[in-house]
LOLUMZA-620511 format. One record per residue (C-alpha): y, z, x. Coordinates in steps of 0.02 Angstrom, whole numbers, padded with zeros to 5 digits, always signed. Layout:
residues N
YZX/...
end
This chain:
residues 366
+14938+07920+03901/+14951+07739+03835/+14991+07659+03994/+15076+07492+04041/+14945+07403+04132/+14782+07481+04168/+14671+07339+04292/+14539+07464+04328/+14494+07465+04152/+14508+07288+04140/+14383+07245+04323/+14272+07386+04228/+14259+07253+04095/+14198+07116+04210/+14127+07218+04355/+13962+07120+04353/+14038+06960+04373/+14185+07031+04492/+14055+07109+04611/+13930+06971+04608/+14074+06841+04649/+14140+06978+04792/+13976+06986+04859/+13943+06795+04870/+14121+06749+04979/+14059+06901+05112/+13883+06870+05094/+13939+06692+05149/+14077+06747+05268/+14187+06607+05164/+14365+06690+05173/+14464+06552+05226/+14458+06388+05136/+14293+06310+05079/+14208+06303+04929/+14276+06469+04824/+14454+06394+04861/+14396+06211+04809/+14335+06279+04656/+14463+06386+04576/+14597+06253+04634/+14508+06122+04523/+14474+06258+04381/+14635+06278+04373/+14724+06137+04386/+14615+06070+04222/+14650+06219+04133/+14852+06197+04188/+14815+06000+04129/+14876+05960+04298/+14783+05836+04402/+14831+05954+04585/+14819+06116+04613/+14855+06185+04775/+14833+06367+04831/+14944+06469+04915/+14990+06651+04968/+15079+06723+04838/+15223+06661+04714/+15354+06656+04806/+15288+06554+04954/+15256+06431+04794/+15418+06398+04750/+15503+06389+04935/+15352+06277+04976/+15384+06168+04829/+15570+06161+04856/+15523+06100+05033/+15402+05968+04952/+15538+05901+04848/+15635+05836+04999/+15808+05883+04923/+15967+05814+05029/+16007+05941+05140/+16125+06117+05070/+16096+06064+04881/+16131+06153+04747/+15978+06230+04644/+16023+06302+04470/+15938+06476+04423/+15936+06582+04278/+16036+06727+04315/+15886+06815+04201/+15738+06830+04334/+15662+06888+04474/+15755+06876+04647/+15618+06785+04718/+15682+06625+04592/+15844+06625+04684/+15780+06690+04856/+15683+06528+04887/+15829+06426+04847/+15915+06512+04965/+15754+06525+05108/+15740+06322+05091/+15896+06306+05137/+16017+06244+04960/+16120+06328+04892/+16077+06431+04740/+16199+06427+04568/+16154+06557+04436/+16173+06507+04241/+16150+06600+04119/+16003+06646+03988/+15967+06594+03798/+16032+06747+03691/+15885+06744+03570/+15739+06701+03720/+15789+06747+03871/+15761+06579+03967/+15876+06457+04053/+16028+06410+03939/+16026+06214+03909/+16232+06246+03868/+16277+06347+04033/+16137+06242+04133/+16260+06089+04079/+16404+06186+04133/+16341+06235+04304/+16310+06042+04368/+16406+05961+04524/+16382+05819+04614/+16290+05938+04713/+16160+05967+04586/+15981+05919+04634/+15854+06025+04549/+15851+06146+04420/+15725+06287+04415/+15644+06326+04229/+15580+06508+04218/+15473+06527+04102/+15538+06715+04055/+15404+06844+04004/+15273+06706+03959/+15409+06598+03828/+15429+06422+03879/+15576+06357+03909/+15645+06205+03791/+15573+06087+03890/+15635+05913+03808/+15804+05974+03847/+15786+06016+04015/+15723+05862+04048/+15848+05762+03947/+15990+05865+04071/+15865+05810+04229/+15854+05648+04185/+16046+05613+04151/+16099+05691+04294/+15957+05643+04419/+15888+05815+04447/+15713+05855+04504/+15611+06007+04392/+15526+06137+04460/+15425+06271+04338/+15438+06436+04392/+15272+06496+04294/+15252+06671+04359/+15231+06741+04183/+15164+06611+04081/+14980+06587+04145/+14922+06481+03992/+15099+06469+03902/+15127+06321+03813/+15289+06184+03745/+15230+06082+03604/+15040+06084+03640/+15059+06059+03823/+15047+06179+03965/+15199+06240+04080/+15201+06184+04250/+15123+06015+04214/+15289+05948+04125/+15401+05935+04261/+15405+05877+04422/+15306+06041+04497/+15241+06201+04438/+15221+06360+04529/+15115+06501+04490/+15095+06698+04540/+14945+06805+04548/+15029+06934+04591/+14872+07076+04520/+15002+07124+04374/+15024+06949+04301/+14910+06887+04160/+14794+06793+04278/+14807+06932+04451/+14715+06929+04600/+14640+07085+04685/+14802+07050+04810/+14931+06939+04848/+14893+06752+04781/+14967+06602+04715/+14979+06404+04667/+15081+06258+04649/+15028+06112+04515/+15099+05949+04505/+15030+05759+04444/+15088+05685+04567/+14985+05649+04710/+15135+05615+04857/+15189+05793+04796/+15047+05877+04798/+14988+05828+04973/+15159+05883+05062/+15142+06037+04987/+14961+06069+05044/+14999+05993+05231/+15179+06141+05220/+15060+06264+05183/+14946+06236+05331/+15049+06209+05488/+15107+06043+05420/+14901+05981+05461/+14796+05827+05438/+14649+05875+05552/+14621+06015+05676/+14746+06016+05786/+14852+05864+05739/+15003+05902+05643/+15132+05801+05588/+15277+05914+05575/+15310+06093+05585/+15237+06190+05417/+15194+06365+05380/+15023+06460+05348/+14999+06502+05173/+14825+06532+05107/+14742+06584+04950/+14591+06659+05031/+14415+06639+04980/+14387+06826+04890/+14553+06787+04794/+14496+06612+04739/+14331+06709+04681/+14418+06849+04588/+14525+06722+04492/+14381+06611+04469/+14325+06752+04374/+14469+06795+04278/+14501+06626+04205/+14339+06623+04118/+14424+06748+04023/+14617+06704+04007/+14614+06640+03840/+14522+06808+03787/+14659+06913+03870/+14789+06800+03791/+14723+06799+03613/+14724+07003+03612/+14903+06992+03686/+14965+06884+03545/+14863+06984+03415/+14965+07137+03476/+15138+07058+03491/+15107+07012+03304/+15063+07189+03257/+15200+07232+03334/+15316+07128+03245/+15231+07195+03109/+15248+07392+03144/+15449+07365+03197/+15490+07244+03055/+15671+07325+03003/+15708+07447+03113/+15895+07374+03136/+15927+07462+03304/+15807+07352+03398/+15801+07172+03441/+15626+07097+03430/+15567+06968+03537/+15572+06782+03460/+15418+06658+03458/+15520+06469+03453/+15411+06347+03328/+15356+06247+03470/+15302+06378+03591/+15120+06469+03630/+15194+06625+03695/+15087+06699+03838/+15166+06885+03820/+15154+06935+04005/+15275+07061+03930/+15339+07119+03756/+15531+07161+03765/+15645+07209+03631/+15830+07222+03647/+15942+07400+03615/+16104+07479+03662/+15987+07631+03662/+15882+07582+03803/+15877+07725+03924/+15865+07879+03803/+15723+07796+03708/+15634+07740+03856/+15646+07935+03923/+15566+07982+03738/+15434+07856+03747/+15401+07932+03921/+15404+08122+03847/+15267+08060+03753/+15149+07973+03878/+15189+07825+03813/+15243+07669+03999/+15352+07569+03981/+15442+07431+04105/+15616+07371+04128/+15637+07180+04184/+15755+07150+04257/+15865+07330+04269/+16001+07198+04361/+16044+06995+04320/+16016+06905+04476/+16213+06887+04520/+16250+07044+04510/+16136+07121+04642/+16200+07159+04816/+16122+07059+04900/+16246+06936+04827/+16389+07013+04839/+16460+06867+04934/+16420+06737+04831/+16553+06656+04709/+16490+06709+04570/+16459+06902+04606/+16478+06987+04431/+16532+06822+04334/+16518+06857+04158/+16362+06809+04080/+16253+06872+03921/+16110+06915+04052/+16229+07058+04121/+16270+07136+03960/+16048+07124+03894/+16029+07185+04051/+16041+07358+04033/+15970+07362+03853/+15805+07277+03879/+15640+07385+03880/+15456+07313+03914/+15338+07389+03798/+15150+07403+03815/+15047+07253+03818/+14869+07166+03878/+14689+07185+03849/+14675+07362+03902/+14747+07417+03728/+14691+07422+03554/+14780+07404+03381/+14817+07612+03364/+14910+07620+03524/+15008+07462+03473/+15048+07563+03313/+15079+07720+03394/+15202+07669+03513/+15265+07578+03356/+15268+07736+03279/+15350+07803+03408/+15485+07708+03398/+15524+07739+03219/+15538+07893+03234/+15658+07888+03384/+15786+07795+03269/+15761+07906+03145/+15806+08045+03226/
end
């Protein structure tokens, strides 16, 4: 079995460290808050190159927290790529605006600067950049849009821990970044966990008073917030893991290039693209075929996981079946149903990459 994601294997790898840094937040009965929290917030907003980091509960109280933060005018518009996870759009949608899907690069899989142009109103007040599968998004152009149309940027980061757009790290280019540690992602928790980043200091500390009950000492709060924690064993765990994120990331490039390598002209597959001025993260290696399904089912036959994201573009789900744009036409419908996730991370090695490759090869050539 050459499996998908294996994160036994990879706590097995760091189990010293993991248990010693466990045993230090109980030992200390520091769960909530404190020092473990204090520390991975600073770790990581220098490793981010963000001067605030501020933890939270998981990903997508991030985003509807940061949305909140960003004090739009009440029932604006937010534009999403239609390529993404429903918690993108769901915030939008939990904060109160009004969420308009665009569509996604052909070639990428990010936010399309053409249909993001398209999708503005005098409505418009933020856009949200996903940073798909770990590529950046073209960030220059997003912000040239932003800027000419007086739009706020948020960074949805889930899947590009470490990413990068022209030398700098995503979520510190816009106007907020938020984070996931969901336990799957390239940086994952031992639970539910996640962060918002920003520069700006305003920013940061609405976010950080939304998260706790809209606070500014015991008992005196300001308005009404929300509780939203990253707890103290979480902020140890991660503390942890991003001593070794850059490891992890180097053996994830490594294999997407030996991929590249293996698959190199087999014409029935797409192969991810790597733009000039991006540091891919490769939360997840996805090629493009009309033959999705039946070679996913072989790959399966032959112990070999694989992952589908996303089986359905955002618009086209049920759950908004009553908004305008229920099954508009977009390129993320069609890729939709012929994008496959193949295995990727540190739990590998370079002979699984090539079998799967192999794999593969000899599907097509059935």
């Amino acid at each position: 079995m050459i499996k998908f994601l294996d994160l036994h294997k990879q706590y097995v790898s760091i189990k010293s460290e993991i248990d010693a840094a466990i045993a230090s937040v109980i030992a200390e009965s520091a769960f909530i808050g404190g020092k473990y929290l204090n520390s991975f917030e600073e770790a990581f907003a220098q490793y981010q190159e963000s001067q605030y980091c501020v933890g939270v509960g998981n990903g997508t109280d991030a985003l509807e927290i940061a949305l909140e933060a960003l004090e739009l005018p009440p029932g604006s518009e937010v534009i999403v790529p239609a390529n993404s996870f429903i918690a993108s759009s769901e915030a939008v949608t939990r904060s109160g605006h009004k969420v308009v899907f665009c569509d996604c690069d052909p070639d990428d899989y990010t936010i399309s600067i053409e249909s993001l142009e398209e999708k503005i109103t005098p409505l418009t007040a933020a856009v949200m950049a996903v940073h798909m599968y770990g590529h950046p998004c073209d960030m220059d152009e997003i912000l040239r849009v932003a800027k000419n149309n007086g739009l706020k940027v948020l960074e949805d980061c889930a899947q590009a821990h470490g990413a990068e757009y022209k030398g700098r790290r995503v979520g510190s280019i816009g106007d907020v970044g938020t984070f996931s540690f969901y336990p799957g992602k390239n940086l994952g928790a031992y639970g539910d966990g996640g962060a918002i980043v920003t520069n700006d200091s305003e920013l940061s500390a609405r976010c950080r008073m939304i998260a706790n009950h809209g606070r500014v000492d015991k008992y005196d709060h300001i308005f009404e917030g929300r509780n939203s924690r990253l707890d103290g064993l979480q902020s140890a765990v991660l503390s942890v893991k991003l001593n070794h994120l850059d490891k992890w990331l180097g053996l994830r490039r490594e294999f997407a290039d030996l991929y590249r390598k293996e698959l190199n002209g087999v014409k029935e597959i797409e192969l991810p693209i790597n733009r000039p001025w991006s540091l891919h993260a490769y939360h997840l290696f996805v090629i493009r075929t009309s033959k999705r399904d039946k070679l996913q089912g072989y790959l399966k036959d032959a112990g070999v996981d694989t992952g589908i994201h996303y089986p359905k573009a955002l618009h086209t789900l049920g759950a908004y079946s009553g908004h305008p744009q229920y099954m508009e036409s977009m390129c993320a419908n069609s890729y939709s149903g012929e994008l496959l996730s193949l295995p990727i991370g540190e739990h590998l090695n370079d002979k699984e990459i090539t079998d799967v490759s192999r794999l593969i090869k000899r599907f097509f050539n059935k």
